[in-house]
PyMOL commands that place a pseudoatom at each C-alpha (Angstrom):
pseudoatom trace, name=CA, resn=UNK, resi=1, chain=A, elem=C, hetatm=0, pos=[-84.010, -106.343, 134.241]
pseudoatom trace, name=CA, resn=UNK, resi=2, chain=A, elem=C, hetatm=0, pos=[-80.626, -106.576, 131.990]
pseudoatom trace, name=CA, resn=UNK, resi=3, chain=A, elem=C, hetatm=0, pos=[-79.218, -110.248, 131.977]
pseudoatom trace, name=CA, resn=UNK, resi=4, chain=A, elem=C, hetatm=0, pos=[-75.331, -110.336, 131.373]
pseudoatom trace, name=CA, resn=UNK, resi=5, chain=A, elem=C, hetatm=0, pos=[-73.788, -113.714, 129.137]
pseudoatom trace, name=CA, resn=UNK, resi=6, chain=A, elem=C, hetatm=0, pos=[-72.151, -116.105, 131.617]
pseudoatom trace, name=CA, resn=UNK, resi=7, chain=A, elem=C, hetatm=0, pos=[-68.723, -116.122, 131.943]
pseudoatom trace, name=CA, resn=UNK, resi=8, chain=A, elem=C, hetatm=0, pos=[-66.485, -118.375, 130.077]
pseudoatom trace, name=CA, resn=UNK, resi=9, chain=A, elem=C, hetatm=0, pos=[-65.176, -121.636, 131.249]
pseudoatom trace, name=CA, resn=UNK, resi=10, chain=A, elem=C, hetatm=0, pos=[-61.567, -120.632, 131.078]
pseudoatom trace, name=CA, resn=UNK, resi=11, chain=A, elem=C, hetatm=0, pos=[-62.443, -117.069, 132.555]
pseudoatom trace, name=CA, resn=UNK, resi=12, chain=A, elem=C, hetatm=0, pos=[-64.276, -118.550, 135.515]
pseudoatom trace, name=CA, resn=UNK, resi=13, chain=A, elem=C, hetatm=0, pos=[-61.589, -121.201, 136.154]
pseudoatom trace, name=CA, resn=UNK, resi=14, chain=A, elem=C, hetatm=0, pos=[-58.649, -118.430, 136.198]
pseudoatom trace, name=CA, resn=UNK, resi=15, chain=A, elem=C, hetatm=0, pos=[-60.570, -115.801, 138.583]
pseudoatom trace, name=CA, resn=UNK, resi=16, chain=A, elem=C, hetatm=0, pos=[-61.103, -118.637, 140.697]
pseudoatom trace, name=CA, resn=UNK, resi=17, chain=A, elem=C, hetatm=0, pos=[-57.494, -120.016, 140.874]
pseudoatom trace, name=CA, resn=UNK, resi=18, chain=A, elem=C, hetatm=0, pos=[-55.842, -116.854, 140.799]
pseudoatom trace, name=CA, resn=UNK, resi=19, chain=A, elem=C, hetatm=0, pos=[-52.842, -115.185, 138.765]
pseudoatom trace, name=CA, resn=UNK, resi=20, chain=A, elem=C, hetatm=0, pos=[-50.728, -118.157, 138.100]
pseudoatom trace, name=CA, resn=UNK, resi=21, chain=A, elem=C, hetatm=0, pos=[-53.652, -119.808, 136.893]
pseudoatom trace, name=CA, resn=UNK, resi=22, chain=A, elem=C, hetatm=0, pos=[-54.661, -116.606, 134.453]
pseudoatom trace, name=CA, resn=UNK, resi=23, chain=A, elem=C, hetatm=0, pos=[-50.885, -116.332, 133.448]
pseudoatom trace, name=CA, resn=UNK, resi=24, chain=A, elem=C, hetatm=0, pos=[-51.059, -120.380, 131.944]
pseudoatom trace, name=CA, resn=UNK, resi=25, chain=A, elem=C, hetatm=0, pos=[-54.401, -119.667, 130.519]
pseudoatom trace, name=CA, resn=UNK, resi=26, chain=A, elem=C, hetatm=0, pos=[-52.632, -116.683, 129.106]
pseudoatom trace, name=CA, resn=UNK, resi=27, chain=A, elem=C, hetatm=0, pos=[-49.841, -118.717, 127.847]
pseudoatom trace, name=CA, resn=UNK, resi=28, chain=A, elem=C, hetatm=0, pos=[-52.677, -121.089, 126.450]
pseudoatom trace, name=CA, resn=UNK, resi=29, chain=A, elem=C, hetatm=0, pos=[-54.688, -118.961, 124.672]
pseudoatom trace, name=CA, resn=UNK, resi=30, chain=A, elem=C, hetatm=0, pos=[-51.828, -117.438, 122.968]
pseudoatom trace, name=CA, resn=UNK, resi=31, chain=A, elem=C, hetatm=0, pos=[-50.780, -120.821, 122.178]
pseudoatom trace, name=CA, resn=UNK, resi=32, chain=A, elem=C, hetatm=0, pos=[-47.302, -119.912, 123.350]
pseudoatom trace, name=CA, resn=UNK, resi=33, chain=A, elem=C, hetatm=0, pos=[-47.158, -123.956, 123.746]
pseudoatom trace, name=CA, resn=UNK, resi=34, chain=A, elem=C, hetatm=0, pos=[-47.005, -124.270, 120.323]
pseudoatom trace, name=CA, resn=UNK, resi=35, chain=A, elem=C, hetatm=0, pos=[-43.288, -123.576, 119.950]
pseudoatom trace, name=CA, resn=UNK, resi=36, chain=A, elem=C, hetatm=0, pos=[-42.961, -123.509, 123.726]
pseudoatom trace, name=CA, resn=UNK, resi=37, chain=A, elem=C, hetatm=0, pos=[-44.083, -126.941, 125.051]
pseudoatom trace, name=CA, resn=UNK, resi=38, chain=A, elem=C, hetatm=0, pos=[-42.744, -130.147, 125.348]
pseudoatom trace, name=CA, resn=UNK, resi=39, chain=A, elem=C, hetatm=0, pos=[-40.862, -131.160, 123.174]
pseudoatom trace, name=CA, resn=UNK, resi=40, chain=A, elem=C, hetatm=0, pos=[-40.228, -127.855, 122.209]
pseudoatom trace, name=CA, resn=UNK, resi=41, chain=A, elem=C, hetatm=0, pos=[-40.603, -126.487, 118.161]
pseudoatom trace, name=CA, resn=UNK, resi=42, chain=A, elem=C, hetatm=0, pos=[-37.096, -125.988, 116.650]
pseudoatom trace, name=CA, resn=UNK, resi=43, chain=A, elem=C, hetatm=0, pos=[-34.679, -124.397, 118.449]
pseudoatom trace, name=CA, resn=UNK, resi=44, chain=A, elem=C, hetatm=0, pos=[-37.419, -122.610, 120.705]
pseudoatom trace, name=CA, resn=UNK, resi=45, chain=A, elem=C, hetatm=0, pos=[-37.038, -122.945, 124.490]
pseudoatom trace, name=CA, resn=UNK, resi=46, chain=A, elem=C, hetatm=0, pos=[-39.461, -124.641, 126.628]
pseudoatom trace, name=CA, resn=UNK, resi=47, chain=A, elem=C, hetatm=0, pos=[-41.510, -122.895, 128.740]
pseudoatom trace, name=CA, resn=UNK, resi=48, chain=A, elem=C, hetatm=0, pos=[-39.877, -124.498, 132.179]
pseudoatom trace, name=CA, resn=UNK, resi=49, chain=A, elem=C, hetatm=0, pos=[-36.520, -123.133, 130.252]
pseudoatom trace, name=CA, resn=UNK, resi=50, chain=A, elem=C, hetatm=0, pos=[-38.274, -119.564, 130.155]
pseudoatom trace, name=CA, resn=UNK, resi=51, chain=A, elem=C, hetatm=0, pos=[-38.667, -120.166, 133.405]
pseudoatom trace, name=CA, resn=UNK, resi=52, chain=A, elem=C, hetatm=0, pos=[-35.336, -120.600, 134.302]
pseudoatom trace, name=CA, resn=UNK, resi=53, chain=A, elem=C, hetatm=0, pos=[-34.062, -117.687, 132.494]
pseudoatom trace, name=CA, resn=UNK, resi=54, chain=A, elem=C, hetatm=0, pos=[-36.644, -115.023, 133.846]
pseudoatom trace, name=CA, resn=UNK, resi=55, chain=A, elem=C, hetatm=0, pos=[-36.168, -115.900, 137.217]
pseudoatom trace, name=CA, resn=UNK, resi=56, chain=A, elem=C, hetatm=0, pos=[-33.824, -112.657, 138.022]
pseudoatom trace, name=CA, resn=UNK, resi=57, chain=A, elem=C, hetatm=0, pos=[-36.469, -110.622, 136.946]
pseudoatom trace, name=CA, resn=UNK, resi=58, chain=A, elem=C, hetatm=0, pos=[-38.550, -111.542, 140.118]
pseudoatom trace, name=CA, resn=UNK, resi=59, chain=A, elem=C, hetatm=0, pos=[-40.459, -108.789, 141.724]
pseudoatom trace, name=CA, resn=UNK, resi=60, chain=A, elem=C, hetatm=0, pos=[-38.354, -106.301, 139.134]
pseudoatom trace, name=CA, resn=UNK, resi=61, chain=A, elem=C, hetatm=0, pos=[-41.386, -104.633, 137.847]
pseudoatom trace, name=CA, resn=UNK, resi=62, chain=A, elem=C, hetatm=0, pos=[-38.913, -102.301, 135.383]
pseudoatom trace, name=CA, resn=UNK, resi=63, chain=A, elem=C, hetatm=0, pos=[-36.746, -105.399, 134.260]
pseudoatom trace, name=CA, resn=UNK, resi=64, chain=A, elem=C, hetatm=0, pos=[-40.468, -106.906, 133.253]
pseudoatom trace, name=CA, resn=UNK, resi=65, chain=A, elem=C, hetatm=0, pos=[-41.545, -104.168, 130.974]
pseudoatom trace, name=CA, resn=UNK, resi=66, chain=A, elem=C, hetatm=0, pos=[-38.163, -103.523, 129.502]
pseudoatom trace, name=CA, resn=UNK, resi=67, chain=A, elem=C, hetatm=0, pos=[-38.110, -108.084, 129.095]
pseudoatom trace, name=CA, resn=UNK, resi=68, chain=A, elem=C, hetatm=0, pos=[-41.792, -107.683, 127.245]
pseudoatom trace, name=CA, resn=UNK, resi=69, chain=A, elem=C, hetatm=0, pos=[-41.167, -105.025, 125.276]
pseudoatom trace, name=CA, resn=UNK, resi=70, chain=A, elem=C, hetatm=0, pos=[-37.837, -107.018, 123.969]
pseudoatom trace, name=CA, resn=UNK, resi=71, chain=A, elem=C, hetatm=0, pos=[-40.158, -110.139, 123.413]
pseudoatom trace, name=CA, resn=UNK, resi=72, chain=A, elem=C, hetatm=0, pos=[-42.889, -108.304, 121.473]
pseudoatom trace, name=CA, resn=UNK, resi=73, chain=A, elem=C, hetatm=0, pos=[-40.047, -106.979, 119.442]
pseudoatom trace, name=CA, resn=UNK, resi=74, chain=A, elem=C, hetatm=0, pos=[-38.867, -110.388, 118.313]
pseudoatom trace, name=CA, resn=UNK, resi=75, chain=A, elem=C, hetatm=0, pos=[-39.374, -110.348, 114.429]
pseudoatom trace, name=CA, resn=UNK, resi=76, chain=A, elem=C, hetatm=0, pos=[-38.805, -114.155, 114.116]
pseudoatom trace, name=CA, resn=UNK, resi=77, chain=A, elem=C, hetatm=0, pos=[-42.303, -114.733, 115.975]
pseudoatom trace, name=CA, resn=UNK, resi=78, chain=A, elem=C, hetatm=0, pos=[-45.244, -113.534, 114.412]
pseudoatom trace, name=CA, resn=UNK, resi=79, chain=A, elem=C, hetatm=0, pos=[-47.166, -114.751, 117.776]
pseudoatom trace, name=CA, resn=UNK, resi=80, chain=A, elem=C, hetatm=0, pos=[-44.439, -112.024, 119.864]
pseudoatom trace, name=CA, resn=UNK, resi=81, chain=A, elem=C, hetatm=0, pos=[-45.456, -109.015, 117.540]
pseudoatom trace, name=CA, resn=UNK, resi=82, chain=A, elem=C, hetatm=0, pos=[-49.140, -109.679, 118.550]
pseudoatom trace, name=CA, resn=UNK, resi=83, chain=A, elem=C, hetatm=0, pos=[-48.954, -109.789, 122.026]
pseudoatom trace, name=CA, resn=UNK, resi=84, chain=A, elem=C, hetatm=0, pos=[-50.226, -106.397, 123.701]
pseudoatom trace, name=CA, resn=UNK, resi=85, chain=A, elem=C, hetatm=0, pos=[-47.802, -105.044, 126.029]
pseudoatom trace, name=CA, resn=UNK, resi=86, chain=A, elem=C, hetatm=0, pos=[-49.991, -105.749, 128.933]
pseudoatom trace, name=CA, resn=UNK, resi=87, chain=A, elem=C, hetatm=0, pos=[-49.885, -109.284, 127.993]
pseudoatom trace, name=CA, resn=UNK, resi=88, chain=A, elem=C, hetatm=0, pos=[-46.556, -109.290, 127.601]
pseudoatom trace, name=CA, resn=UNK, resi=89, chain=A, elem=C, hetatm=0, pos=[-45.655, -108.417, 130.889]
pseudoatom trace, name=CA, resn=UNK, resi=90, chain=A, elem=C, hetatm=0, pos=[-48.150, -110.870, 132.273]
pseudoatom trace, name=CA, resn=UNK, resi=91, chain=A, elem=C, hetatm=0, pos=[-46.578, -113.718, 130.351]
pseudoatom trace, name=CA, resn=UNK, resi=92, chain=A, elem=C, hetatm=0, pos=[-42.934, -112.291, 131.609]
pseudoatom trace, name=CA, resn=UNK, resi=93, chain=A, elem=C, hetatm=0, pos=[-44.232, -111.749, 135.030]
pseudoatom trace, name=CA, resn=UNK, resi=94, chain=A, elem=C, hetatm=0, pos=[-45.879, -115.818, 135.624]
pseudoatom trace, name=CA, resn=UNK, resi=95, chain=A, elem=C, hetatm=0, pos=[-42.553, -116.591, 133.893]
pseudoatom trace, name=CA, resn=UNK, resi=96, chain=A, elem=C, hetatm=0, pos=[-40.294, -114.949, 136.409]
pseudoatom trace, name=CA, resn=UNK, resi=97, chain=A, elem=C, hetatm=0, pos=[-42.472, -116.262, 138.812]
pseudoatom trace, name=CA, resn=UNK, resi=98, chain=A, elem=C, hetatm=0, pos=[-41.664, -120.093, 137.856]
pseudoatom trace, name=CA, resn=UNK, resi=99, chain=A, elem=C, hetatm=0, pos=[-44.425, -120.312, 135.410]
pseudoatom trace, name=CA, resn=UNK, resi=100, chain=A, elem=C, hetatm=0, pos=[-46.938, -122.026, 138.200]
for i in range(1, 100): cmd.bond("trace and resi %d" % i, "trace and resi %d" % (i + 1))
show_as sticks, trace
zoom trace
């Protein structure tokens, strides 16, 4: 009989609570709060100003690639080159969403 590892903390806690929940552990794990949080690092926005911003993008699914390819194109964040495009679009997607 094969025995699998248990699941991670964070992995567990985001199936459970859903997308929104996976989208801020996302946004976590990339440490996107680093420049991103409150208060915010330079001149970066905050993530409720992201927010804000991506809101037209809502339920756009086209508008969400074209905004994540854009942000993983950004060559004044090393953290934007590194994102995969799949988590790019997650990220763009919780943040059109109202990052919740």
């Amino acid at each position: 009989m094969k025995t699998t590892a248990p699941l991670s903390l964070a992995l567990l806690t985001a199936l459970l609570a859903g997308p929104a929940a996976a989208s801020w552990n996302l946004a976590l794990d990339k440490d996107c709060l680093a420049c991103h949080g409150t208060p915010p690092r330079g001149d970066a926005p905050t993530i409720e100003r992201l927010a804000k911003r991506s809101e037209g993008l809502r339920g756009n699914e086209e508008k969400i690639r074209q905004e994540a390819q854009k942000l993983r194109s950004r060559r004044d964040a090393v953290a934007h080159e590194q994102l995969s495009q799949a988590d790019a679009e997650r990220l763009v997607r919780w943040l059109a969403d109202g990052a919740k």
